[in-house]
Rosetta silent file (secondary structure, phi, psi, omega in degrees, C-alpha in Angstrom):
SEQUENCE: XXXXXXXXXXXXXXXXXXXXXXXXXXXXXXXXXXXXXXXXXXXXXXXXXXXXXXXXXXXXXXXXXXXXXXXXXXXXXXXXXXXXXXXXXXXXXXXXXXXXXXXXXXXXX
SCORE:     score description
SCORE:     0.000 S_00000001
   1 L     0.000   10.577  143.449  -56.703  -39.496  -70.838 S_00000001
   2 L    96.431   28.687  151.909  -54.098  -36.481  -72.227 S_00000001
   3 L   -55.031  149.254  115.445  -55.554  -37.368  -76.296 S_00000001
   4 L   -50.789  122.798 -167.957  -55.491  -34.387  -78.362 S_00000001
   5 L  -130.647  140.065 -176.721  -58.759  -33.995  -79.436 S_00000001
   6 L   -88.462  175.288 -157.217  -59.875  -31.205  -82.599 S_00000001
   7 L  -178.629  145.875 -174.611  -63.298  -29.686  -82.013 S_00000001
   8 L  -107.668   21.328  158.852  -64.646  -27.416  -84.608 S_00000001
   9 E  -142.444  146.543 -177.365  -65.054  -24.730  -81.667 S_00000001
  10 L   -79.454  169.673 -177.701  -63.239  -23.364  -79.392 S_00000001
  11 L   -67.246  170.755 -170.791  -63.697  -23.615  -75.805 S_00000001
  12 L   -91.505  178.755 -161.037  -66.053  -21.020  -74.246 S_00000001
  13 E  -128.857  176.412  161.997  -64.413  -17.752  -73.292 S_00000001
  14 E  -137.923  150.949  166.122  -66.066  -14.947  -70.645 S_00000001
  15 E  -141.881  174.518 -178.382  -66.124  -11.389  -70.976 S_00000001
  16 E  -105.836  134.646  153.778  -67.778   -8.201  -69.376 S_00000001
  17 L   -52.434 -167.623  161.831  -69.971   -5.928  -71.589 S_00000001
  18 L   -73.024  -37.961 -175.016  -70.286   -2.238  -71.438 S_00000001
  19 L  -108.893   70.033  150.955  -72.698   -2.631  -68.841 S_00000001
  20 L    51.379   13.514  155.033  -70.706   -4.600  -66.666 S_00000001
  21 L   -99.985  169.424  179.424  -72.304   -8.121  -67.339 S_00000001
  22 E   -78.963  135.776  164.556  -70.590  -11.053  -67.879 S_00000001
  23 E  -147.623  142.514 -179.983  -71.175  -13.240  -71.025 S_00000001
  24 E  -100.326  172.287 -169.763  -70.059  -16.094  -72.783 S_00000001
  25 E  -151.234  170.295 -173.436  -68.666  -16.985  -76.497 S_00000001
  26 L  -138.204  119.078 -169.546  -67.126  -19.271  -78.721 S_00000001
  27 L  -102.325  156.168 -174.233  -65.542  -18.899  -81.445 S_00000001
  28 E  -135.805  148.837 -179.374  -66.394  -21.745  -84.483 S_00000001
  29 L   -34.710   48.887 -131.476  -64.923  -23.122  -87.647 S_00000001
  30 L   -80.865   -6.863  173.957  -67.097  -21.165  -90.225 S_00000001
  31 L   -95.091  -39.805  173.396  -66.297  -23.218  -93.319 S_00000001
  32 H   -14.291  -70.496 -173.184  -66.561  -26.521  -90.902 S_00000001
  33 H   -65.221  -32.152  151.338  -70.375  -25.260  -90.360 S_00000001
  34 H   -47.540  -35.283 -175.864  -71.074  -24.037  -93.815 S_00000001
  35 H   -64.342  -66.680 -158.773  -70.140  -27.195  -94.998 S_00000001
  36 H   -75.568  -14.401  171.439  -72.468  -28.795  -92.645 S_00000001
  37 H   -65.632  -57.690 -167.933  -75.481  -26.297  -93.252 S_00000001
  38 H   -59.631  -57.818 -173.021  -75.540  -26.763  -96.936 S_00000001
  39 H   -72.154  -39.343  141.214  -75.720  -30.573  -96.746 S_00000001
  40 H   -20.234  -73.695  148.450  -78.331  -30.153  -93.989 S_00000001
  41 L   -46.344    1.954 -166.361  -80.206  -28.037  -96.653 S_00000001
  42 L  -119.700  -26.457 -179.284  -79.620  -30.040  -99.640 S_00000001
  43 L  -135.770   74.671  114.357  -81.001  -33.328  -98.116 S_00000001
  44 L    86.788    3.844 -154.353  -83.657  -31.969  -96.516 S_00000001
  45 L  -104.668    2.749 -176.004  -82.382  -32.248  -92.596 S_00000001
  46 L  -152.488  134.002 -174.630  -83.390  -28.301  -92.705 S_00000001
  47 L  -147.253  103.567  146.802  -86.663  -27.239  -94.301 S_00000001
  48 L   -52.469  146.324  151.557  -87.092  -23.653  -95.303 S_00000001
  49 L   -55.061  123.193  154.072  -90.564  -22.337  -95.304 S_00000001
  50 L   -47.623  -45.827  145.041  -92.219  -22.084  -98.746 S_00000001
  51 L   -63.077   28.422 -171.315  -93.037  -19.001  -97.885 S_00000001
  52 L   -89.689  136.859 -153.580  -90.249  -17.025  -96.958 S_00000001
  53 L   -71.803 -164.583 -175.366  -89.455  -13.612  -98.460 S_00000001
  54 H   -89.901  -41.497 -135.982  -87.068  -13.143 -101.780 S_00000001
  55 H   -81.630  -45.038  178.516  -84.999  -11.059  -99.416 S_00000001
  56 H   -69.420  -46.057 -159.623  -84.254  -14.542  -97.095 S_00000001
  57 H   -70.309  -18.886  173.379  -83.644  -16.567 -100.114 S_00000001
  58 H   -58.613  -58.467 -163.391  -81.196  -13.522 -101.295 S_00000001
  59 H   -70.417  -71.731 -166.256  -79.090  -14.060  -98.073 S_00000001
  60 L   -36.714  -24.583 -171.551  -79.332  -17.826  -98.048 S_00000001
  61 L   -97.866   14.160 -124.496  -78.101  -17.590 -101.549 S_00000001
  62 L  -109.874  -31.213 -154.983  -75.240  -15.030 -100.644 S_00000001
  63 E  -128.220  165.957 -176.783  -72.271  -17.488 -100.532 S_00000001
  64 E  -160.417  154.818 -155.996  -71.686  -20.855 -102.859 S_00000001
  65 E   -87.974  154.496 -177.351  -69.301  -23.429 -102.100 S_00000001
  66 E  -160.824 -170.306  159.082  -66.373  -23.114 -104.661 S_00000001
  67 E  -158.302  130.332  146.477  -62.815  -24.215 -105.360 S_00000001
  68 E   -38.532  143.414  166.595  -59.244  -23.631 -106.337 S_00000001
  69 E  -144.504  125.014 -175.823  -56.587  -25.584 -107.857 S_00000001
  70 L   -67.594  153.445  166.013  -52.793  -24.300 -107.101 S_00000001
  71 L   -12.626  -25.762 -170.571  -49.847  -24.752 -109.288 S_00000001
  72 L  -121.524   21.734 -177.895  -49.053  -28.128 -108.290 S_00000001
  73 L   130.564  -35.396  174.361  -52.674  -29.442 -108.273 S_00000001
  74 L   -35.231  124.056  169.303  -54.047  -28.756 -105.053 S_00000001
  75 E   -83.030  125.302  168.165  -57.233  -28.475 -104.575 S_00000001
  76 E  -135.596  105.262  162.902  -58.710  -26.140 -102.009 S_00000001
  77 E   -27.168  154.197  166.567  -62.449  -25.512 -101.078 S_00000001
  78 E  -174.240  163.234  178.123  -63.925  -22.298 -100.088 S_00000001
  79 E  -102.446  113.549  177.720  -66.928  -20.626  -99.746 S_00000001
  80 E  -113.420  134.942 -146.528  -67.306  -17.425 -101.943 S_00000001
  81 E   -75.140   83.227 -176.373  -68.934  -14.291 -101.237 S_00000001
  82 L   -78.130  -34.486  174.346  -71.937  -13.231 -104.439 S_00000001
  83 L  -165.087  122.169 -146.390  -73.202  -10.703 -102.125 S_00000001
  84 L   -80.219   25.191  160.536  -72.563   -9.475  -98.852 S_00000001
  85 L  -101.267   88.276 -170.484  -76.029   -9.455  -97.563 S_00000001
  86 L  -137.859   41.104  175.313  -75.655  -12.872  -96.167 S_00000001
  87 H   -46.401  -81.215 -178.315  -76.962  -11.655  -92.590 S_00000001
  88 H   -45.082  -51.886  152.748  -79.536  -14.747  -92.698 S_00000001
  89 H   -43.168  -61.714  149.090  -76.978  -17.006  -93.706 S_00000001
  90 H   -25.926  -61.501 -170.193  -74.626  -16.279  -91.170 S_00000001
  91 H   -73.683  -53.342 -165.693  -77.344  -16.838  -88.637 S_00000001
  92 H   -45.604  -37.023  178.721  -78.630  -19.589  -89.933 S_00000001
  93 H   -62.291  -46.225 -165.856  -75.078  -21.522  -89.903 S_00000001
  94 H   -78.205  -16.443  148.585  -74.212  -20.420  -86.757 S_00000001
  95 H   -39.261  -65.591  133.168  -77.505  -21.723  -85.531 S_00000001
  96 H     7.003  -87.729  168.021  -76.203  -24.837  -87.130 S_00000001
  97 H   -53.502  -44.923 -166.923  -72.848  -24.624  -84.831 S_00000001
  98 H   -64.128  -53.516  -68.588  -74.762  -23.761  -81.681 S_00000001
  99 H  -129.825  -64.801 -171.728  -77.056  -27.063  -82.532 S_00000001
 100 H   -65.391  -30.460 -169.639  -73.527  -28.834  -82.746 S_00000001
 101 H   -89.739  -51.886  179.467  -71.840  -27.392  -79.896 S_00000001
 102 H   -71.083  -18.526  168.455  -75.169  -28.117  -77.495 S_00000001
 103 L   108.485   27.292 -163.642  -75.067  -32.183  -78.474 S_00000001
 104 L   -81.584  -27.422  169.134  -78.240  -32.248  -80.702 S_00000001
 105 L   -94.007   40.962 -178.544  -75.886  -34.168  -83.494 S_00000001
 106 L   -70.344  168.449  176.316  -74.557  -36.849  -81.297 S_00000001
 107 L    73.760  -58.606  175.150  -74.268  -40.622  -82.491 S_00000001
 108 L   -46.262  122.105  163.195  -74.009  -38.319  -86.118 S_00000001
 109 L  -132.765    0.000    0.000  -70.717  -38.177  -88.025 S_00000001
């Protein structure tokens, strides 16, 4: 109905590989989804395995939510990097986005 509407991904895109297939991508908001991982994980809407090596819990632990506050007060969020093996993280989020992107958190705000 010609609304502007924000999306916390972009539309999908197509490209050709080296070996000539096509495939598609998206690019996605990465604090948006970070945001939404961590509160997933903190109440419990995600359930790590007890068992899971020190190595996963290393990456899962890689990044911590953090903030700024500018000269005139501002506040600004961010996510900050403790150690760049935060492979498992990454995936995990972007899991997260795909999740979001496919409709499994409809009716959900």
């Amino acid at each position: 109905d010609g609304k502007q509407v924000a999306k916390p991904y972009s539309k999908y895109g197509r490209m050709m590989t080296k070996g000539k297939q096509i495939v598609r991508y998206f690019f996605v908001s990465s604090k948006r989804f970070k945001d939404d991982t961590d509160g997933l994980l903190n109440a419990g809407r995600i359930e790590l395995p007890q068992d899971v090596s020190e190595n996963f819990r290393n990456h899962i632990k890689a990044e911590i939510r953090a903030e700024t506050t500018d000269a005139k007060g501002n506040v600004t969020q961010f996510w900050k990097t403790l150690n760049r093996n935060n492979h498992l993280w990454d995936c995990l989020y972007y899991n997260v986005a795909v999740a979001y992107v496919k409709g499994a958190f409809k009716g959900e705000s």
